[in-house]
Legacy VTK file of the C-alpha trace (Angstrom):
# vtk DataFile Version 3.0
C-alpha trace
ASCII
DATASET POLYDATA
POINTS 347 float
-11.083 27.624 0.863
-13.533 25.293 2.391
-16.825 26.616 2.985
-17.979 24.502 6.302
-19.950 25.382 9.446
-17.872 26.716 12.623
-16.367 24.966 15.039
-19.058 24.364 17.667
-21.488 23.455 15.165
-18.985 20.496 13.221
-18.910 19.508 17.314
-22.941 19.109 17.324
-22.996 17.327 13.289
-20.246 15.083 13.877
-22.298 14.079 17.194
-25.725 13.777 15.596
-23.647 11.550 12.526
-22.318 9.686 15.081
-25.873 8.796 16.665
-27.619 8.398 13.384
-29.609 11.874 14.076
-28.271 13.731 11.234
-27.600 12.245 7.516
-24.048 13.298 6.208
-25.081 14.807 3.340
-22.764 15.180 -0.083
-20.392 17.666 0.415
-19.288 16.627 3.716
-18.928 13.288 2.668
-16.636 14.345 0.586
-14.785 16.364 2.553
-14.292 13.213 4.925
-14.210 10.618 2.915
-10.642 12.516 2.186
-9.585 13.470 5.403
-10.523 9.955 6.867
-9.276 8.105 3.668
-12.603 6.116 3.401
-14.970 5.149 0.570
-18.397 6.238 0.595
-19.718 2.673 1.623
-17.298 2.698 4.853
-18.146 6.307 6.020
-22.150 5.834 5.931
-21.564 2.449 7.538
-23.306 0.966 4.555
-20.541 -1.623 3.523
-19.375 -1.649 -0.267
-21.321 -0.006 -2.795
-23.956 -2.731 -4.087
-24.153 -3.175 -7.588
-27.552 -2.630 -8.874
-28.682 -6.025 -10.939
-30.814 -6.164 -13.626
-34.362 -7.831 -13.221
-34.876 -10.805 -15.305
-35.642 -9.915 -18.838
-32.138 -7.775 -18.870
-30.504 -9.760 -21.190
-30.177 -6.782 -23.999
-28.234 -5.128 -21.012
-26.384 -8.196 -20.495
-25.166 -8.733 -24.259
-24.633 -4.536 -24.880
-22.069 -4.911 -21.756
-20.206 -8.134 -23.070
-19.896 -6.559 -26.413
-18.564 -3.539 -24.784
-16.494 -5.662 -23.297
-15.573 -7.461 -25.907
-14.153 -3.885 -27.969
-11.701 -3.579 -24.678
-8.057 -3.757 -26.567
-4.060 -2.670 -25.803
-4.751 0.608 -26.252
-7.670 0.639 -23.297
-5.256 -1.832 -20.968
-2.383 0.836 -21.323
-4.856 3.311 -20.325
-5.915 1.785 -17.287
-2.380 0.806 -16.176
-1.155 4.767 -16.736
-3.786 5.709 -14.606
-2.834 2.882 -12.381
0.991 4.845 -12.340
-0.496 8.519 -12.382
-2.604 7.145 -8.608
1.019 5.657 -7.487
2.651 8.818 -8.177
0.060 10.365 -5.956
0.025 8.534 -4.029
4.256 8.676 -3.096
4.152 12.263 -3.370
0.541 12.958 -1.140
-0.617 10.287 0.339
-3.218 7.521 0.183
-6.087 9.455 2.212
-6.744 11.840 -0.226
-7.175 9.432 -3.806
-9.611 6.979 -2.166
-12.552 8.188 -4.478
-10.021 8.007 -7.598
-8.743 4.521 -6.626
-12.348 3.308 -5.668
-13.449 4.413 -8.678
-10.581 2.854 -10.978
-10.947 -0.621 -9.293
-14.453 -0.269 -9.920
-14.075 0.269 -14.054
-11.154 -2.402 -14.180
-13.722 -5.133 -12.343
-16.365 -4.193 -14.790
-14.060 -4.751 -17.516
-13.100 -8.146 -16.146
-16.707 -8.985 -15.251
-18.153 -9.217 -18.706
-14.757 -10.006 -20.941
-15.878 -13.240 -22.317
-12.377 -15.312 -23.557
-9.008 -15.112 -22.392
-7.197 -13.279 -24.741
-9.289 -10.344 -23.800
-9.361 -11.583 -20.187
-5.707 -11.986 -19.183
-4.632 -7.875 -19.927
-7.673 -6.913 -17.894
-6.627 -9.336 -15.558
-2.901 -7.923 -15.095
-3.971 -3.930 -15.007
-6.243 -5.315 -12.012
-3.112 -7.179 -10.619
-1.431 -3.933 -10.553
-3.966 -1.543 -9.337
-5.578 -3.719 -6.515
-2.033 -4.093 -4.769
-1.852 -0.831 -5.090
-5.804 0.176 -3.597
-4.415 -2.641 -0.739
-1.135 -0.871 0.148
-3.039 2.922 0.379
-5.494 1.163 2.517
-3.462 -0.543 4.867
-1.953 3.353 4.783
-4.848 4.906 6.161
-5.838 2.039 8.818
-8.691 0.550 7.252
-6.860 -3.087 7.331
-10.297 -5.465 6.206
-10.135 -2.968 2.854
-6.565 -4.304 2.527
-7.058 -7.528 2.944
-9.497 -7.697 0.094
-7.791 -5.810 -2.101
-4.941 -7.963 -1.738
-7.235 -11.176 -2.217
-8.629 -9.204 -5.463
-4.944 -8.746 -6.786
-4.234 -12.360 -6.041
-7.115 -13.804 -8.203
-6.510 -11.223 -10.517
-3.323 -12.339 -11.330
-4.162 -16.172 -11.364
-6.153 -15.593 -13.680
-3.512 -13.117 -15.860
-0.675 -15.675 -15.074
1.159 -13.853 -14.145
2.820 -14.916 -10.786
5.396 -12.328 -10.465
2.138 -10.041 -9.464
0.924 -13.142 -7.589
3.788 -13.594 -5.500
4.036 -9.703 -5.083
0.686 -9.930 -3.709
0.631 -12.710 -1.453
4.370 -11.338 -0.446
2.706 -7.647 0.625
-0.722 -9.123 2.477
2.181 -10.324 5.108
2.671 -6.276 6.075
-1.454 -6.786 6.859
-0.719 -9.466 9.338
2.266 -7.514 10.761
0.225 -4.520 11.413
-3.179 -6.801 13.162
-0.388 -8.158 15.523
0.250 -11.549 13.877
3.875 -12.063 12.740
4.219 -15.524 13.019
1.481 -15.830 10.305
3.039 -13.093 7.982
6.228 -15.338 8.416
4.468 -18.388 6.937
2.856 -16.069 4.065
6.509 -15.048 2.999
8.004 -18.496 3.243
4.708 -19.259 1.240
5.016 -16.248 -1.454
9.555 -17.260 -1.878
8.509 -20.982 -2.425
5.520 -19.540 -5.013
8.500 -17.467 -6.235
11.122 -20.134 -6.800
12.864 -19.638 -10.624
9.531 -17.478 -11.528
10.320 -13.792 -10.487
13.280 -11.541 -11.389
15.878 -10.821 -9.427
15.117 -7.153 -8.434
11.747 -8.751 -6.825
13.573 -11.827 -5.591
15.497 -9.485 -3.551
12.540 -7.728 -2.340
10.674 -10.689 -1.340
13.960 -11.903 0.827
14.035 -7.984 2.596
10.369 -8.729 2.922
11.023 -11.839 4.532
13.616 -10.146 6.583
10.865 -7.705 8.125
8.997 -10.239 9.149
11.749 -12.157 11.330
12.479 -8.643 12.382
9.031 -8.157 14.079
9.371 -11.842 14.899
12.341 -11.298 17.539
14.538 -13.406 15.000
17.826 -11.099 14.366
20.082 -13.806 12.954
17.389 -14.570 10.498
16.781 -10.864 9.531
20.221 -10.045 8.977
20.799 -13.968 6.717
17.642 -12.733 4.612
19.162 -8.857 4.153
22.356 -10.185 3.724
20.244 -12.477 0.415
18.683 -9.532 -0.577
21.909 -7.385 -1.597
23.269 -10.948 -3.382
20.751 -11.023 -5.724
19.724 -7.460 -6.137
21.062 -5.732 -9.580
23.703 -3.360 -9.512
23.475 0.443 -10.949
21.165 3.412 -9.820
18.380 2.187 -11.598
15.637 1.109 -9.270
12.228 -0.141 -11.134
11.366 -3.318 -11.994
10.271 -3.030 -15.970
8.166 -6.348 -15.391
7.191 -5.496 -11.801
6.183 -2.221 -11.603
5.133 -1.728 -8.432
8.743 -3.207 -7.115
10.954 0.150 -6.421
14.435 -1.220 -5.049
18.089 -0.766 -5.319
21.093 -0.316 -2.886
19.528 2.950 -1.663
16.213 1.508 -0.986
18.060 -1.372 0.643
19.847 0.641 2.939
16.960 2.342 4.050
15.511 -0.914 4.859
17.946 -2.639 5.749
18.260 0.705 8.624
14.828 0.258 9.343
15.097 -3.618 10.046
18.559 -3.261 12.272
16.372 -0.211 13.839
13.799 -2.658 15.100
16.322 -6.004 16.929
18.226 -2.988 18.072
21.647 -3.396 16.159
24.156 -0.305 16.125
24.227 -0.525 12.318
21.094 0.613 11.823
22.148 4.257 12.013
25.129 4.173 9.424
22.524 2.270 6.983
19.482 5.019 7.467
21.932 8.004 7.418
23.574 6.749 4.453
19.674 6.288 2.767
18.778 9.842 3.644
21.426 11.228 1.716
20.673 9.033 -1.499
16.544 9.495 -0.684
14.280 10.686 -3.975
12.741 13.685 -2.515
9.391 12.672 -4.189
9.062 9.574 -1.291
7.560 11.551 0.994
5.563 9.059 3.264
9.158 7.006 3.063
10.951 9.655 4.161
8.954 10.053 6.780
9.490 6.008 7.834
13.303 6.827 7.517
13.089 9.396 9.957
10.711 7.116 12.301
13.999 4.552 12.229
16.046 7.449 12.962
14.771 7.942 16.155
14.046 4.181 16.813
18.212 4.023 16.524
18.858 7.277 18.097
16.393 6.334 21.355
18.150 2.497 21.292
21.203 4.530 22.150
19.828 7.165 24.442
20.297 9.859 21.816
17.158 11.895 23.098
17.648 15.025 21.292
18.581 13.439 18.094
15.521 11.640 18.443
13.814 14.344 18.672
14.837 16.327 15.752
14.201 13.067 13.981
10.077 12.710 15.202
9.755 16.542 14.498
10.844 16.089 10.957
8.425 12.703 10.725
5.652 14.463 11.791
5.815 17.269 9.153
6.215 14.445 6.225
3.655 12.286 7.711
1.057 15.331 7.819
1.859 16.106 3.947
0.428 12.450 3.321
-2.136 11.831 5.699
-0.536 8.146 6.637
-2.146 6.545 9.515
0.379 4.170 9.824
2.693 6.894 10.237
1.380 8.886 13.000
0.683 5.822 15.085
4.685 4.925 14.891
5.720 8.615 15.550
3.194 8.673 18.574
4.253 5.318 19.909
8.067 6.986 19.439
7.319 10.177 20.969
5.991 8.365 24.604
9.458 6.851 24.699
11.214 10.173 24.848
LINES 1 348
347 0 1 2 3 4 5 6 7 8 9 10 11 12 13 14 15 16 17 18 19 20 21 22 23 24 25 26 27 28 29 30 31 32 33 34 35 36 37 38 39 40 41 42 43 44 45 46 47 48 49 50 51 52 53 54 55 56 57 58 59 60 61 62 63 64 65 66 67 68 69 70 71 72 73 74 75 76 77 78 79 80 81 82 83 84 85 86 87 88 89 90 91 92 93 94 95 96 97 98 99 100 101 102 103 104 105 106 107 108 109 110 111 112 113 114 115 116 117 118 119 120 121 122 123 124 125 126 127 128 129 130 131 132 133 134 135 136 137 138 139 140 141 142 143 144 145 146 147 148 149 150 151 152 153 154 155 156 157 158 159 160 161 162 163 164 165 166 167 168 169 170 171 172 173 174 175 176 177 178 179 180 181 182 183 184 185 186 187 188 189 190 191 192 193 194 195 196 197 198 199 200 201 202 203 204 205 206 207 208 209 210 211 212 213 214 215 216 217 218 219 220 221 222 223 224 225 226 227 228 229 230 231 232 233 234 235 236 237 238 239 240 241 242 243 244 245 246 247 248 249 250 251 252 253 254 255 256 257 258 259 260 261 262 263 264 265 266 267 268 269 270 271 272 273 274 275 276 277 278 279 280 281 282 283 284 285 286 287 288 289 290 291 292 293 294 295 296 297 298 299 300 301 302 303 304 305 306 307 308 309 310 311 312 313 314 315 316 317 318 319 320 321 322 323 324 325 326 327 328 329 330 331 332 333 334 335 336 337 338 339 340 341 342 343 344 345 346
């Protein structure tokens, strides 16, 4: 159990935080920087961390950190991308709010690492882990609302991966800033990103994330008003998209998709233009649904009561937002509770 002040006097701190009267001192920094999902930098208004330089004359420093560097091999690049998968895992199962220390943290090693590798052999695995893991930082952002965070973390993925060339994590990246975009009210952009990332794409990528990137593009024209479109690009997804149960990408790891996954998007998509499908597609998702997506689960049920309120199902609606609202309070998702309280003034 937490040991914090009561009520009334959180009321007065929060107040004199607010007003720059009080510092926040280290244990309630904690404490928010987990409720709020924020880093450290964001929550004292202070920006990023700054990295403390050397004065001139640090040159032993210099060379003792490139030699480090230099002793960085397989078995440390495997490390980083398993704890790149154990954050992930987290992450599906609680939520992005609470790892924001962790993945701060993580990012932070794997840029060091990058920073002072000196040639490319040593360069390009560093590179890839911090592919991996800044999409990943960017996605559990964009989670908890704090959208600028996402943007760079995307950027970072996307030079990251340049530099690994790797461009199935380059087109993943560009593909996934689009959902940034989306959410700052900008579709028509995010359109022109996708088109961007499926040209990037072209005879590069394998087919599990060819199909993603052609649902992805499929969102996009759904929050553009473009139905026909939406349905051409689901309807491109399930061509290319590999058959069986099996739903990871082995050389895109961060790519979870196959005809379950679909449905539920493709639900979520016919949810949004307002097509009588879209309830056949989610219930049929549900049923197939890993248990351990819980902040997904939580989006299915959102579409649920999108569909069941297009039809002027109330009280199926309902049910739906009540079950939502549970999942989404496991996790902590921003995102989340903004769609079930936009859903919940329609009722």
């Amino acid at each position: 159990m937490l040991d914090v002040a009561s009520t009334a006097s959180l009321r007065v701190y929060v107040s004199e935080w607010e007003n720059g009267k009080r510092a926040i001192s280290a244990r309630y920094a904690a404490i928010l920087r987990a409720l709020l999902g924020l880093t450290d930098g964001e929550l004292r208004g202070t920006g990023e961390s700054a990295v403390s330089l050397p004065t001139a004359g640090g040159y032993d420093e210099l060379v003792s950190r490139i030699d480090s560097a230099r002793t960085v091999g397989l078995d440390m690049v495997q490390s980083f991308m398993e704890q790149t998968e154990l954050l992930r895992t987290f992450d599906r199962q609680m939520g992005a709010a609470s790892l924001v220390d962790q993945m701060t943290g993580h990012l932070a090693r794997l840029e060091d690492a990058l920073t002072f590798a000196v040639l490319p052999e040593t360069r390009r695995p560093v590179a890839r882990a911090l592919a991996g893991a800044a999409t990943l930082a960017a996605w559990q952002a964009l989670d908890v609302g704090a959208v600028e965070r996402a943007w760079r973390h995307y950027e970072l993925g996307k030079r990251a991966a340049q530099e690994a060339e790797e461009p199935m994590y380059l087109v993943h990246a560009m593909a996934e800033q689009a959902n940034v975009l989306l959410d700052a009210g900008r579709p028509e952009l995010a359109v022109s990103v996708v088109q961007n990332a499926q040209r990037e794409a072209k005879g590069r990528v394998s087919p599990r994330l060819q199909a993603w990137l052609h649902a992805s593009e499929a969102e996009v024209y759904a929050h553009t008003g473009q139905p026909d479109e939406c349905r051409r690009a689901l309807d491109r997804a399930a061509t290319v998209l590999p058959g069986g149960a099996e739903d990871r990408d082995p050389d895109m790891l961060s790519i979870f998709l196959n005809a379950g996954h679909l449905a539920r998007w493709r639900g979520n998509l016919l949810a949004l233009v307002g097509d009588n499908e879209a309830v056949d597609s989610l219930y049929q998702a549900l049923d197939v649904m890993d248990p351990t997506f819980v902040r997904a689960s939580a989006g299915v049920r959102c579409d649920l009561a999108q569909a069941h309120l297009a039809r002027g199902e109330f009280d199926q609606a309902q049910e739906h937002l009540r079950e939502a609202r549970l999942l989404a309070g496991r996790t902590g998702s921003v995102r989340r509770r903004r769609r079930i309280e936009q859903l919940t003034q329609k009722l």
